[in-house]
mmCIF file as gemmi writes it, N, C-alpha and C atoms, coordinates in Angstrom:
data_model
loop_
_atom_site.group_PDB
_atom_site.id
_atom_site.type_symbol
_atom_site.label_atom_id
_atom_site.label_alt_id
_atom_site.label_comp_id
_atom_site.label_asym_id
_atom_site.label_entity_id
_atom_site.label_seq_id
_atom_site.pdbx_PDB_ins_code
_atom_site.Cartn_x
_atom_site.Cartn_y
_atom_site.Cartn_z
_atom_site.occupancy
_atom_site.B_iso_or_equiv
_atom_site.pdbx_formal_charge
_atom_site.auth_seq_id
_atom_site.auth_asym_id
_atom_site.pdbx_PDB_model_num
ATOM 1 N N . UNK Axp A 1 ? -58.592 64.257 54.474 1 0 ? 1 A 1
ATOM 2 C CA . UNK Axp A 1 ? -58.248 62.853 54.573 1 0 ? 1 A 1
ATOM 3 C C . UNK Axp A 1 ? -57.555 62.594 55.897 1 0 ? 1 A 1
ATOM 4 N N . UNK Axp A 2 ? -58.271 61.611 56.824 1 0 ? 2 A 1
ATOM 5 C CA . UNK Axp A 2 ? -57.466 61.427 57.914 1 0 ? 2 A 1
ATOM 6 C C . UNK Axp A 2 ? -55.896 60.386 57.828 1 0 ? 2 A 1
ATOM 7 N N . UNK Axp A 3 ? -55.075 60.53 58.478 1 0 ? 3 A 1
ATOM 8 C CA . UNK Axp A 3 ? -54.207 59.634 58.365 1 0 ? 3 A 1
ATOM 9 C C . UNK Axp A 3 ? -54.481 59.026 60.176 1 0 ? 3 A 1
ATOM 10 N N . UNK Axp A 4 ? -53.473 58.104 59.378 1 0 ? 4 A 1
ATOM 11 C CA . UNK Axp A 4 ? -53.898 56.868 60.692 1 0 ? 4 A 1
ATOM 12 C C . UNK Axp A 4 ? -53.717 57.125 62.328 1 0 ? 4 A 1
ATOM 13 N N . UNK Axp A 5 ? -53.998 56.861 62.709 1 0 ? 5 A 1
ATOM 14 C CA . UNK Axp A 5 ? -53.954 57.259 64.106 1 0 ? 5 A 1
ATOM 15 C C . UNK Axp A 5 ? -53.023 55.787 65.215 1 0 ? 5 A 1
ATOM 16 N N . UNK Axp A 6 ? -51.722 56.315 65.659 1 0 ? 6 A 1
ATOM 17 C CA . UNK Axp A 6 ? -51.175 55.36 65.933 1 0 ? 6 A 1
ATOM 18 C C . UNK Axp A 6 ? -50.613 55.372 67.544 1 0 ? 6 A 1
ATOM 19 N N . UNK Axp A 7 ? -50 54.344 67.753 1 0 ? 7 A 1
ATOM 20 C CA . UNK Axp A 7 ? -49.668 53.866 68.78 1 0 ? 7 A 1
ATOM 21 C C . UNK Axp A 7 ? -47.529 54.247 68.526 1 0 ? 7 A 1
ATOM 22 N N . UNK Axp A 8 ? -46.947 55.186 69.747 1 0 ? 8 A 1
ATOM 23 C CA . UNK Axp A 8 ? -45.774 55.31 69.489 1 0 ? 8 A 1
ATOM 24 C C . UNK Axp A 8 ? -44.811 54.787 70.814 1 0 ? 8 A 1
ATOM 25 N N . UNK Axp A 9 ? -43.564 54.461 70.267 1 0 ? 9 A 1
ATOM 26 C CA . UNK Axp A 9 ? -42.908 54.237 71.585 1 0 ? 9 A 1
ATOM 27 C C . UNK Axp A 9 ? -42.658 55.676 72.528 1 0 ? 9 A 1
ATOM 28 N N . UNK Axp A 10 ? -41.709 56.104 72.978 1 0 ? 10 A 1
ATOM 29 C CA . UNK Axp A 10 ? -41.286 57.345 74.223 1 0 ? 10 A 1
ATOM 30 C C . UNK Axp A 10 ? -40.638 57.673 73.201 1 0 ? 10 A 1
ATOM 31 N N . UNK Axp A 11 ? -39.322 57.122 72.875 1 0 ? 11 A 1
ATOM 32 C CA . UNK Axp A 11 ? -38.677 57.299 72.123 1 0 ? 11 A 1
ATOM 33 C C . UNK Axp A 11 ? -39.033 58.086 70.421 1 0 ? 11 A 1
ATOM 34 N N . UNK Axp A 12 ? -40.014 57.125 69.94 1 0 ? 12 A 1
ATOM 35 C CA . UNK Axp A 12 ? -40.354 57.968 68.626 1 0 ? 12 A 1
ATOM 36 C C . UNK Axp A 12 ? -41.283 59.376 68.717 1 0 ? 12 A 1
ATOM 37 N N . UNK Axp A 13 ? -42.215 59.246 70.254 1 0 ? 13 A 1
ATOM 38 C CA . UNK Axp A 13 ? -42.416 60.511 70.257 1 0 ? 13 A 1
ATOM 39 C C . UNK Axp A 13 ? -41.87 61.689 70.618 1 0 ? 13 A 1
ATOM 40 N N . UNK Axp A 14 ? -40.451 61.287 71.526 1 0 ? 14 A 1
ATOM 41 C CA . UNK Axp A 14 ? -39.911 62.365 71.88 1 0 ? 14 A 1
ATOM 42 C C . UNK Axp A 14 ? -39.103 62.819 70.29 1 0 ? 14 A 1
ATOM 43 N N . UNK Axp A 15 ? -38.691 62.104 69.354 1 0 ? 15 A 1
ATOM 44 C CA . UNK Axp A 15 ? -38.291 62.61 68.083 1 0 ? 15 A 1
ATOM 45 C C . UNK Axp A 15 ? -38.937 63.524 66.839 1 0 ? 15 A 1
ATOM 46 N N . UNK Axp A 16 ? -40.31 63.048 66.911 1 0 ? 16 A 1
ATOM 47 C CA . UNK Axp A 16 ? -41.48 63.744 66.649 1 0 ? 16 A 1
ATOM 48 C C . UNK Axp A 16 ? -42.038 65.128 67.125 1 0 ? 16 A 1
ATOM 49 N N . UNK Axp A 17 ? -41.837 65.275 68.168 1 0 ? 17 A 1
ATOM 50 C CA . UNK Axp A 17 ? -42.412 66.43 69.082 1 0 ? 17 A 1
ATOM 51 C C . UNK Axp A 17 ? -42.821 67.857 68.549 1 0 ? 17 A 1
ATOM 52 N N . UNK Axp A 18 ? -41.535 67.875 67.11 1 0 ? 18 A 1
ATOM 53 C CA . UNK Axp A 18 ? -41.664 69.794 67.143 1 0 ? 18 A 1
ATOM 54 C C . UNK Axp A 18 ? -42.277 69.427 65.715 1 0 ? 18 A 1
ATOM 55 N N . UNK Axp A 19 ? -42.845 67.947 65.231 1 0 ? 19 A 1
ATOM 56 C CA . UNK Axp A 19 ? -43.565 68.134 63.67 1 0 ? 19 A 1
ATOM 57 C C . UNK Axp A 19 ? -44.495 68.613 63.323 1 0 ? 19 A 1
ATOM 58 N N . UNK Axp A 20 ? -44.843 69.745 62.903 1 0 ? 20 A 1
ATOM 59 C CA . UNK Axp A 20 ? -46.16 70.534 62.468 1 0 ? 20 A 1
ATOM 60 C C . UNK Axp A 20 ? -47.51 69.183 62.271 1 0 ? 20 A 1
ATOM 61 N N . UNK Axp A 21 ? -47.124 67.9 61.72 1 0 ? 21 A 1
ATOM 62 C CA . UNK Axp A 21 ? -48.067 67.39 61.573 1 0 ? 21 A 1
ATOM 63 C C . UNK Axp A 21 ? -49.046 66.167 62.536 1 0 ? 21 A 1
ATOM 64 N N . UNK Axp A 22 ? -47.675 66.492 63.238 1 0 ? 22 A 1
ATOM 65 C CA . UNK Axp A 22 ? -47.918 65.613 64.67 1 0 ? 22 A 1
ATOM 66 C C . UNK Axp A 22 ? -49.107 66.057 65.586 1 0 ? 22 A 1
ATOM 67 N N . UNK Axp A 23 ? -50.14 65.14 66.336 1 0 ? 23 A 1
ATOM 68 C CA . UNK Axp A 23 ? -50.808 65.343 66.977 1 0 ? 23 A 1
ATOM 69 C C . UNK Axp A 23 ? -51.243 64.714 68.36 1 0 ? 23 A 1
ATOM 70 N N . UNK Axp A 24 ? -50.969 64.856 69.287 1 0 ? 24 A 1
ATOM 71 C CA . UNK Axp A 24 ? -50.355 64.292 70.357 1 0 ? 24 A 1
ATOM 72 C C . UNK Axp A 24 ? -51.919 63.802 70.875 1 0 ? 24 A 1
ATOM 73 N N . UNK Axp A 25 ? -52.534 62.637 71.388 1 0 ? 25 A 1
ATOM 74 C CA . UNK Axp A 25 ? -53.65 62.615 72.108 1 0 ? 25 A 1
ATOM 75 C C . UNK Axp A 25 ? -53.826 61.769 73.437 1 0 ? 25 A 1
ATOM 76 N N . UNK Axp A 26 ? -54.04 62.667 74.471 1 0 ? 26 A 1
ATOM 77 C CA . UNK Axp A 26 ? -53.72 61.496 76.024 1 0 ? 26 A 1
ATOM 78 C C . UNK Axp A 26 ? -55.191 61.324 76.233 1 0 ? 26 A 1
ATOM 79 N N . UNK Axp A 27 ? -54.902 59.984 76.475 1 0 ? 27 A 1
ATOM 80 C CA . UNK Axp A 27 ? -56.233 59.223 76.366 1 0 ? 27 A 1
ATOM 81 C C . UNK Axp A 27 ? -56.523 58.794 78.216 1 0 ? 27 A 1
ATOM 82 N N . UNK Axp A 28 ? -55.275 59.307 78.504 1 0 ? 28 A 1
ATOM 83 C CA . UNK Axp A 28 ? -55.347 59.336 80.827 1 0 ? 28 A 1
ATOM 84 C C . UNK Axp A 28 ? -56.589 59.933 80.709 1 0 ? 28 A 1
ATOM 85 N N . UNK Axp A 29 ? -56.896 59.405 82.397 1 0 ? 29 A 1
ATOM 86 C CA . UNK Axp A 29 ? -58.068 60.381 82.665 1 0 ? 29 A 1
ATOM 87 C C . UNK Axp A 29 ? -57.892 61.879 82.98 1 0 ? 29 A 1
ATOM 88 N N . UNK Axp A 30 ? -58.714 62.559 82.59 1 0 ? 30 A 1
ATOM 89 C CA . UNK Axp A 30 ? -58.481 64.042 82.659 1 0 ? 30 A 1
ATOM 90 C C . UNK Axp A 30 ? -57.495 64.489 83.593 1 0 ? 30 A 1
ATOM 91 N N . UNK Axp A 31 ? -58.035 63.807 85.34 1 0 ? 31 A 1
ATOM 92 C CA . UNK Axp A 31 ? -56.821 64.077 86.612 1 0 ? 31 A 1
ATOM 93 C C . UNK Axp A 31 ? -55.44 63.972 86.175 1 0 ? 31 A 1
ATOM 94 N N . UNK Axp A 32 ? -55.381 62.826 85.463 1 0 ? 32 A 1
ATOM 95 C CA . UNK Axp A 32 ? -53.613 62.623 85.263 1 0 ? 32 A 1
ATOM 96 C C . UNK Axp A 32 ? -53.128 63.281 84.448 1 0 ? 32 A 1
ATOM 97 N N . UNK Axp A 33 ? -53.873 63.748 83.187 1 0 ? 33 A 1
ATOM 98 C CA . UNK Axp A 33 ? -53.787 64.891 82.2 1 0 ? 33 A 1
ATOM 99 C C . UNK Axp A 33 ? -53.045 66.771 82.746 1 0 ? 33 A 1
ATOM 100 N N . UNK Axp A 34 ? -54.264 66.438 83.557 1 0 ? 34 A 1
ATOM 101 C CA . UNK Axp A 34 ? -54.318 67.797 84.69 1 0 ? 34 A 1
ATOM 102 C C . UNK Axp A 34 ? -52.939 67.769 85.618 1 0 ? 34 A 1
ATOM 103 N N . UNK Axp A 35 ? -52.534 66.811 85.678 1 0 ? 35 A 1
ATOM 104 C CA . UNK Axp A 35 ? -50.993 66.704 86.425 1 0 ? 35 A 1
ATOM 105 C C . UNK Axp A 35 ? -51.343 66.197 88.271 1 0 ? 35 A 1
ATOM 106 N N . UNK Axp A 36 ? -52.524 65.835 88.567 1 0 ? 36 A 1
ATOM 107 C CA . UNK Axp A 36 ? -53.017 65.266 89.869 1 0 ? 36 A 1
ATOM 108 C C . UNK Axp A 36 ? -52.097 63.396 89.399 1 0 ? 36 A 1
ATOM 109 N N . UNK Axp A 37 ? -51.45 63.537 90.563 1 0 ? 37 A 1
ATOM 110 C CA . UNK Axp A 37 ? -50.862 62.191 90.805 1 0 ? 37 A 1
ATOM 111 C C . UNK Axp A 37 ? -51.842 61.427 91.145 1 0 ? 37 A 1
ATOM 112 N N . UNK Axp A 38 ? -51.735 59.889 90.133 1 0 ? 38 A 1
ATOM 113 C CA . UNK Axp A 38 ? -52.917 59.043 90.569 1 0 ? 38 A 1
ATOM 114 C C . UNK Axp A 38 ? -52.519 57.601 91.177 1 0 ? 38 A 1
ATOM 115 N N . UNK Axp A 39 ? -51.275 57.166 90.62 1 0 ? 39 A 1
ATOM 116 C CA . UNK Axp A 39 ? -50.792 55.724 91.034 1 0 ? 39 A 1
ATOM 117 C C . UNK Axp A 39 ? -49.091 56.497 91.483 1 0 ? 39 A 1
ATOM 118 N N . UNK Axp A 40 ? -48.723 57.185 92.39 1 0 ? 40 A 1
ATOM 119 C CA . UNK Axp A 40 ? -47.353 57.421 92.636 1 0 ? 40 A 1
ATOM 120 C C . UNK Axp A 40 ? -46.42 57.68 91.858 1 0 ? 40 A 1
ATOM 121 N N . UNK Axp A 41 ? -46.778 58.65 90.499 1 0 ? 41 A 1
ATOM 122 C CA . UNK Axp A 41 ? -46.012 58.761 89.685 1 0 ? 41 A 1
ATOM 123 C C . UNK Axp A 41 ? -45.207 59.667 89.823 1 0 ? 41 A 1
ATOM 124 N N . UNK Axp A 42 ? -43.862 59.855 89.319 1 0 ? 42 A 1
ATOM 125 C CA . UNK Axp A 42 ? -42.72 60.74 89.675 1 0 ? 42 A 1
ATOM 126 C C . UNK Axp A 42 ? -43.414 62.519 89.373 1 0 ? 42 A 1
ATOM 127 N N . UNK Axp A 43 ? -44.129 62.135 88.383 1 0 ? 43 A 1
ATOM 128 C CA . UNK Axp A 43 ? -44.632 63.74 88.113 1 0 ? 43 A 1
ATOM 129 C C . UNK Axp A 43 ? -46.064 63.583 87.197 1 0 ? 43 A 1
ATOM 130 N N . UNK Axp A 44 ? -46.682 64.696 87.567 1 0 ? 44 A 1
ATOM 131 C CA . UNK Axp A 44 ? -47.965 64.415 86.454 1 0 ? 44 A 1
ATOM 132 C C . UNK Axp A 44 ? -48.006 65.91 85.391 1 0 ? 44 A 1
ATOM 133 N N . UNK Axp A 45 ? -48.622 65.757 84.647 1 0 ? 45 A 1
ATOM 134 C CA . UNK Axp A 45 ? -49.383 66.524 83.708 1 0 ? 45 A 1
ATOM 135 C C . UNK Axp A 45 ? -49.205 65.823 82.802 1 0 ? 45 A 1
ATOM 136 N N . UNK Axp A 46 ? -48.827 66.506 81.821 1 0 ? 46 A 1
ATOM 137 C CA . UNK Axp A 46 ? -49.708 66.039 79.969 1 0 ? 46 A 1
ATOM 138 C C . UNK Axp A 46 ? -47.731 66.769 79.474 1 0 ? 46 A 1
ATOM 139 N N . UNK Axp A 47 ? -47.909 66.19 78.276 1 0 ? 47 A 1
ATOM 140 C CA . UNK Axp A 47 ? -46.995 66.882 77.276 1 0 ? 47 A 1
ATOM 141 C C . UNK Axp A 47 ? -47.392 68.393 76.56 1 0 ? 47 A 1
ATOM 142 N N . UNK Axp A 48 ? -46.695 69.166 76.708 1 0 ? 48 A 1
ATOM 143 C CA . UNK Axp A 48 ? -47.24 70.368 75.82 1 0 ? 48 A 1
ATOM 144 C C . UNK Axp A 48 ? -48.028 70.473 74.422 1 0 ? 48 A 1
ATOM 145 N N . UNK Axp A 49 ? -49.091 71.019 74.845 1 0 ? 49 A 1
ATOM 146 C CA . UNK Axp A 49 ? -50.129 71.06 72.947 1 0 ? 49 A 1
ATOM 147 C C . UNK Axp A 49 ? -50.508 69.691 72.987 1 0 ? 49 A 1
ATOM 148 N N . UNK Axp A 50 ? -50.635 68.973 73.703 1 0 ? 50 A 1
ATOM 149 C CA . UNK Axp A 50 ? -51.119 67.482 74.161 1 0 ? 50 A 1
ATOM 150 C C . UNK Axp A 50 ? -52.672 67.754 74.15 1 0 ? 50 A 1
ATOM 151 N N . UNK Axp A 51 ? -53.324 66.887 73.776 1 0 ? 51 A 1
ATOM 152 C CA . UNK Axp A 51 ? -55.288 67.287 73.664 1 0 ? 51 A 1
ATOM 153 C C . UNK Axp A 51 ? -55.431 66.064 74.738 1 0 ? 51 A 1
ATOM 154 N N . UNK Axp A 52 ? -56.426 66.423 75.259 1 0 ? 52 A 1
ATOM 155 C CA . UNK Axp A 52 ? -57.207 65.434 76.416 1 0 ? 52 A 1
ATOM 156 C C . UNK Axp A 52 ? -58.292 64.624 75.788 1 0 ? 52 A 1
ATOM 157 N N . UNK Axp A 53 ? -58.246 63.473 75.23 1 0 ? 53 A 1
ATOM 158 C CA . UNK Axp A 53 ? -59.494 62.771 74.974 1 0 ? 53 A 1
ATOM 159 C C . UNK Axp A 53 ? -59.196 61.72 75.784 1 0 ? 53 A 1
ATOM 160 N N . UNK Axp A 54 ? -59.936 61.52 77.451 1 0 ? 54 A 1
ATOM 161 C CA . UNK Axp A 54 ? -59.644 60.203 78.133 1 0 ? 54 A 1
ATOM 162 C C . UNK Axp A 54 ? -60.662 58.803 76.883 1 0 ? 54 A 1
ATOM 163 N N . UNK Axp A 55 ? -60.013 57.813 77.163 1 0 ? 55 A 1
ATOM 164 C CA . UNK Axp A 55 ? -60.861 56.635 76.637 1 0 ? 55 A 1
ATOM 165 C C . UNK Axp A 55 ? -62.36 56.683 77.005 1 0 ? 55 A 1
ATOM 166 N N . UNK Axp A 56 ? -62.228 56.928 77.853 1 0 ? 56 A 1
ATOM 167 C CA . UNK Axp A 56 ? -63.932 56.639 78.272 1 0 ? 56 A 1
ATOM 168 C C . UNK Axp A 56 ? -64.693 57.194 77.129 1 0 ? 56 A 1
ATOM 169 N N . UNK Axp A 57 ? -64.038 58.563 76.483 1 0 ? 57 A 1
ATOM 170 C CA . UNK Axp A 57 ? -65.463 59.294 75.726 1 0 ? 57 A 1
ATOM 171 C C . UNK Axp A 57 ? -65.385 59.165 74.307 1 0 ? 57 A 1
ATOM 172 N N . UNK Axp A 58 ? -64.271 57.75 73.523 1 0 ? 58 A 1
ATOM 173 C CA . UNK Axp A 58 ? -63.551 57.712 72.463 1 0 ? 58 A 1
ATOM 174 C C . UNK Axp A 58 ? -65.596 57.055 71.687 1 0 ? 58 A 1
ATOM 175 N N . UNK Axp A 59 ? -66.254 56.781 72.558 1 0 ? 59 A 1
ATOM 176 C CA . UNK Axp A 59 ? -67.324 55.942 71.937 1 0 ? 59 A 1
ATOM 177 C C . UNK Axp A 59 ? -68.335 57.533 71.59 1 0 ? 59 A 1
ATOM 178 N N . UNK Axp A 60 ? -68.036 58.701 71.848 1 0 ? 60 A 1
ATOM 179 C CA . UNK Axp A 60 ? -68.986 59.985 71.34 1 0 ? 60 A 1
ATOM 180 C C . UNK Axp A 60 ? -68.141 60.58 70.19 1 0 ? 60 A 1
ATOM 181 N N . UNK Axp A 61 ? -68.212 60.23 69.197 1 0 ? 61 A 1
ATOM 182 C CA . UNK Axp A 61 ? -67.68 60.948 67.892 1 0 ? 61 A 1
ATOM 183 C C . UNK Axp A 61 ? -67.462 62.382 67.712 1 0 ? 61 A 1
ATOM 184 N N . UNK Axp A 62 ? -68.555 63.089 68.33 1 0 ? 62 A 1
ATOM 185 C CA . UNK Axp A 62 ? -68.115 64.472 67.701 1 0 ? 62 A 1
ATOM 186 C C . UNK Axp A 62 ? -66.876 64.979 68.582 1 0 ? 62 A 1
ATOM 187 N N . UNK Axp A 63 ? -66.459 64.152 69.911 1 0 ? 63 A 1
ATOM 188 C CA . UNK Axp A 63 ? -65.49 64.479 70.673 1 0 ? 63 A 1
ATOM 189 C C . UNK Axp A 63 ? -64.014 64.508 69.952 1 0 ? 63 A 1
ATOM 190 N N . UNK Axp A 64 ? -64.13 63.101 69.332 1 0 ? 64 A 1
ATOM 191 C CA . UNK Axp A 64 ? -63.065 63.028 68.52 1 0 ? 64 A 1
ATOM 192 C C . UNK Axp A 64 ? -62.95 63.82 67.26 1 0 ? 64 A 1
ATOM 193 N N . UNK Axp A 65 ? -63.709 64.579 66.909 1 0 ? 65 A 1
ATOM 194 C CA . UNK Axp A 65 ? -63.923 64.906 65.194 1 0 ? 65 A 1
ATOM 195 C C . UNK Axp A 65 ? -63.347 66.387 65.828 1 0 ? 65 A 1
ATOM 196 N N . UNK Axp A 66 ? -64.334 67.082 67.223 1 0 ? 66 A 1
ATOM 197 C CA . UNK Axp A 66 ? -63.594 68.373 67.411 1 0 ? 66 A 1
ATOM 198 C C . UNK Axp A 66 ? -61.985 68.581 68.375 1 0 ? 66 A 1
ATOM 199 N N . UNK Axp A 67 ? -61.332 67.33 68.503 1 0 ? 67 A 1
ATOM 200 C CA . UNK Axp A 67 ? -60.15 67.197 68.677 1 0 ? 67 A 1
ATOM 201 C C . UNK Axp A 67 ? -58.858 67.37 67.307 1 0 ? 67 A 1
ATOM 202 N N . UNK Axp A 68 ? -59.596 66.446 66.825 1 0 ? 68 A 1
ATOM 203 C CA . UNK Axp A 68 ? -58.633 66.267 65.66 1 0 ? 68 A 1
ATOM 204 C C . UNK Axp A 68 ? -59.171 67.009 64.451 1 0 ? 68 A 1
ATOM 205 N N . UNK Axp A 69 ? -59.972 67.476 64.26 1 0 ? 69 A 1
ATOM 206 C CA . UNK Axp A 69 ? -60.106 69.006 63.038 1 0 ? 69 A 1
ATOM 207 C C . UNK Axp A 69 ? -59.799 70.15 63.708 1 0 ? 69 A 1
ATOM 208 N N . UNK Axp A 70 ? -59.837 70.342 64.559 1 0 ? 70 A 1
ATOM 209 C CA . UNK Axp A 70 ? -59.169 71.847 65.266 1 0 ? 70 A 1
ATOM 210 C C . UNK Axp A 70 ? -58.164 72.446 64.686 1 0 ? 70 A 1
ATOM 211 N N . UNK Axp A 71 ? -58.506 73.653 64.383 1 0 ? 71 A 1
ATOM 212 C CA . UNK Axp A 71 ? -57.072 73.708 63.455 1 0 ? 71 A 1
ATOM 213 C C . UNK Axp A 71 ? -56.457 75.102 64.149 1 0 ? 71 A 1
ATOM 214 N N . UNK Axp A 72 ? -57.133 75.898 65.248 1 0 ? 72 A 1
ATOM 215 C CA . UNK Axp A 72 ? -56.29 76.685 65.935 1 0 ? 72 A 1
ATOM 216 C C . UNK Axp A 72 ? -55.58 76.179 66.493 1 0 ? 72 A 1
ATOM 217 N N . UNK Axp A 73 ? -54.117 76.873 67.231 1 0 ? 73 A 1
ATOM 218 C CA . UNK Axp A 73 ? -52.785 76.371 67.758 1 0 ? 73 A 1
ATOM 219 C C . UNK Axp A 73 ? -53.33 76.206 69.168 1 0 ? 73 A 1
């Protein structure tokens, strides 16, 4: 059963961070993911255990299905 897939402030995710059930998904483009500065940002990469699905590829399903059923760490 999936549960919902949501939208968080900084704040509620930095409180969240160490929850086994939590699943972090950056939807940046891969570069900014990858930690390549794209608009002058103080620092780039991703959050740790963070999955890369940029928006662009949210319209190919099995992308999303083998993101979020993955069940290795």
């Amino acid at each position: 059963m999936f549960k919902p897939i949501i939208d968080v402030s900084t704040n509620k995710l930095l409180a969240n961070l160490g929850e086994p059930d939590v699943k972090i998904i950056d939807i940046r483009p891969v570069d900014s993911y990858n930690g390549w500065q794209m608009q002058s940002e103080p620092r780039g990469g991703h959050i740790p255990k963070a999955k890369s699905l940029p928006a662009k590829w949210l319209k190919y399903l099995e992308w999303i299905e083998m993101i979020l059923h993955r069940t290795r760490p």
